[in-house]
Every structure is written in C-alpha cells, then in structure tokens.
N, C-alpha and C positions, 0 to 999 in steps of 0.2 A: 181806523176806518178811513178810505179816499174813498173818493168820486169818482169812475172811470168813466169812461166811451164805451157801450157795449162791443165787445169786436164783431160780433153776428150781424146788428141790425144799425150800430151806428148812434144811440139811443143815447144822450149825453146825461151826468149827471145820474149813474147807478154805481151802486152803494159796490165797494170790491166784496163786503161781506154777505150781499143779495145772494140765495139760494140761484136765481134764476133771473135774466132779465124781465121788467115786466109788460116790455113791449113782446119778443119775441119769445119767451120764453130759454131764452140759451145761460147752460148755468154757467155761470158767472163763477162760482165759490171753484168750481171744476180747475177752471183757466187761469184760476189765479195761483191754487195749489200744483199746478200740474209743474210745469218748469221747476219751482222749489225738489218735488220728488223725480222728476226727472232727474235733476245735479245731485241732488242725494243718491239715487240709483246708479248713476254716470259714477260720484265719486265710491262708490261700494264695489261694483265693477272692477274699477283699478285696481282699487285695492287688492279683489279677490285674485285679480290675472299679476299683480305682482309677487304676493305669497304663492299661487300656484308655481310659477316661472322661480320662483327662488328655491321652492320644493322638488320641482324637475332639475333643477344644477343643483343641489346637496346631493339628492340621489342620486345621479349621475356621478357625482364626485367621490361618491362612498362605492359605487360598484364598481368603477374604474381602478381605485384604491384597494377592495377586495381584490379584484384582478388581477392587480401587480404584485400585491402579497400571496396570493396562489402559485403565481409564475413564479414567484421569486423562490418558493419553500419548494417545488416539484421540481427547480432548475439545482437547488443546492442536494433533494433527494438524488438527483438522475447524476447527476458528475460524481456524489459521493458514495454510487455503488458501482462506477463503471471503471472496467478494467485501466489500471495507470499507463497500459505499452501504448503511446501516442498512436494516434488514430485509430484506437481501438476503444466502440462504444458496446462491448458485450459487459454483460455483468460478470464481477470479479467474485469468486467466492471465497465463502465466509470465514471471516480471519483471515483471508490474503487479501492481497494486493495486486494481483492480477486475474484474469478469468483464467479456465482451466485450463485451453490450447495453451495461453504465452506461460502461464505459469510449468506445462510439463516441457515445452521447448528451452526455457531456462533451466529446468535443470536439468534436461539432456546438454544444453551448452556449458553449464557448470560442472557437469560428471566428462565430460570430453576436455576440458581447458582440464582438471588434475590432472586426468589421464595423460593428457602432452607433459604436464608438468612431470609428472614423474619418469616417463619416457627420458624427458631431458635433463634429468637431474644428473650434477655435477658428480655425486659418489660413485666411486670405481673402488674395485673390490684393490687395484693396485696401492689403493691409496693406506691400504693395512698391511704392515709389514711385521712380517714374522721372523725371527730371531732369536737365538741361545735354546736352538734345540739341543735337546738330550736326553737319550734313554735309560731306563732303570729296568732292570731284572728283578724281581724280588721273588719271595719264596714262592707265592702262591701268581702274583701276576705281574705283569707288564703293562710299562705305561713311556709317554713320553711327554718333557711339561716343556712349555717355551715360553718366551713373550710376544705381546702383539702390541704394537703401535699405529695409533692414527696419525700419518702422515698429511693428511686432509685437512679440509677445511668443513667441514661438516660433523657433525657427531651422531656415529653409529652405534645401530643396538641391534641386538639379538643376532650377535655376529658367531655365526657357525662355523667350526672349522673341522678341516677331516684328516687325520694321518694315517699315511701307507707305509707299513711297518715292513720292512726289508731287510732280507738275509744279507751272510758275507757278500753274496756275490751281486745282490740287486734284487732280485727275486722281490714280490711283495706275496708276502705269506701272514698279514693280518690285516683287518683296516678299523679303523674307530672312528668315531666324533664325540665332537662336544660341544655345549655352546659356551665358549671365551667370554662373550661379554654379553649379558642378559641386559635386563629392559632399563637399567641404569644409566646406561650410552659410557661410549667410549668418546670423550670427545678431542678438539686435534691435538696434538701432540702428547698427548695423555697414552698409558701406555699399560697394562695389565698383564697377568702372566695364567696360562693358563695347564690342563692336561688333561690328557686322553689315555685313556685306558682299553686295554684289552686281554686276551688269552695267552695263559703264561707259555713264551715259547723260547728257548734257550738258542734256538737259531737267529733270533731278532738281535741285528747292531745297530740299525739307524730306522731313523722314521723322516719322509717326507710328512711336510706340514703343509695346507693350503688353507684359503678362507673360501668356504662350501658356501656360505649363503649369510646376507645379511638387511639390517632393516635402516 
C-alpha cells in the first residue's frame, strides 16, 4: 500500500488501495488499476493485430501458391493437347499429334512427295534386256522361252513380258505373255529365263519379245 496525492481534489496522504477519496469522493482503486489494464489491453492488442497480419500473409501466400500451381497444371494441359504444327493452338486429335486440318494436309503432302517419287523413279523398262530367244513347235502347242536381265540398278518385280509370234514372212499371227519375274525381284545384273506360250501354229518361226509392264 502507498500514500498518493488525490489527482481529483489534491488531498494528500490517501491510501492508493482507498475505494474512493475521502475528501471528494473520486475513486482512487479505479486510477490506479486503470493504466496497468490499459498496457495490458494495449499489449493484447498487438499481439492480436500481429497474429491477424501474419494470418492475412500465410493466406495470401497459400492462395498465390494455389494460383501458380492451377496456371501451372492448365498451362502443361493446354500445350499438351494442342496441335504440334507451330503456331498452331487448335486441338490435336486423339492419338495424333496434330489437329485435323495439319494432320489431312500432311498427308495430302505425303501422298504427293511418293507420287513425285515414283514419277521420278530411276527404272526404265530399257533397263531389262531380253536375249536367247527361241521357239519351239511341239505337238500340241507353241511357246517361246528367253532370258531377261537387269541391267539396272534397281530391283524389279512383277516384270511382264509379251511375245509377238511371227510367220516366215513377218506377219504376227499369235501374241502371249507372261510374268518373268514375280514378287521375288529380279535384282541388277541377276538375270532369269523365262516363256510364253500360246496356240499351236506351224506357220510360227520367230517371236518378238518386249517387257509389257513391271513393278
């Protein structure tokens, strides 16, 4: 317990634990408690607006972090369903790799790039030469057998050939084919023999030979 100075009336020599002064009646217990629960109140305060302020920046830090992990999953969905032909953001369909336009214009530019290729392809029918023709009579038919050679550089298959069976004088009075070299290839300078048959004709001495069509 001290002695204070009333602060109301001035009154010296009252008890700090006095309910009330007892000149003017001013309480005294009030003004003496009150600062203490003031600084008490002041320090709760702070404390309460520094847990607030730390709770507003965690949450702010967690929805920011939400946020970049949403962009980050819709950015790796969006590129990884859009069409691959640079600058092109349509969606690519399923099981391809490009959307529907770039995917049928590739392979309209795929089916056109063979197409040239084959166009330009090196095989020329010159490149198969035919030799040791010779015909046979036999009882019931006629035929003539030769050889073919690929002279090329390429290996052909399904090489056709056609003979124009010709009298003494030239005449062609039968024709045949055959195919020489089926789907096994004839390849370059490889060389098979082949023959052609047709209707038995006793006017027949010679057969031209050519190559009709090949693969």
């Amino acid at each position: 317990m001290a002695l204070i100075n009333c602060p109301e009336c001035g009154r010296e020599n009252v008890s700090s634990t006095a309910k009330a002064c007892p000149s003017c009646g001013y309480n005294i217990r009030e003004h003496i408690e009150k600062p203490a629960n003031k600084e008490s109140n002041t320090a709760d305060s702070i404390e309460n607006k520094n847990n607030t302020s730390e709770y507003k920046t965690n949450y702010k830090a967690l929805i920011i972090t939400i946020a970049v992990i949403a962009m980050l999953v819709l950015s790796l969905w969006f590129f990884s369903t859009r069409c691959k032909m640079s600058g092109c953001f349509r969606t690519r369909e399923s099981n391809e790799s490009y959307c529907t336009y770039h995917r049928d214009k590739l392979d309209y530019l795929n089916a056109k790039t063979n197409s040239l290729l084959n166009d330009y392809s090196t095989k020329n029918a010159y490149d198969l030469k035919i030799s040791n023709v010779t015909v046979h009579n036999r009882e019931y038919t006629c035929y003539c057998e030769g050889t073919i050679t690929n002279n090329g550089t390429e290996t052909y298959k399904f090489v056709q050939v056609k003979g124009s069976f010709k009298n003494f004088s030239g005449s062609v009075v039968e024709t045949g084919s055959t195919y020489a070299v089926g789907g096994e290839g004839l390849s370059p300078n490889e060389s098979t023999t082949f023959k052609i048959y047709c209707d038995k004709n006793y006017d027949i001495e010679d057969c031209d030979v050519s190559v009709y069509s090949y693969d």
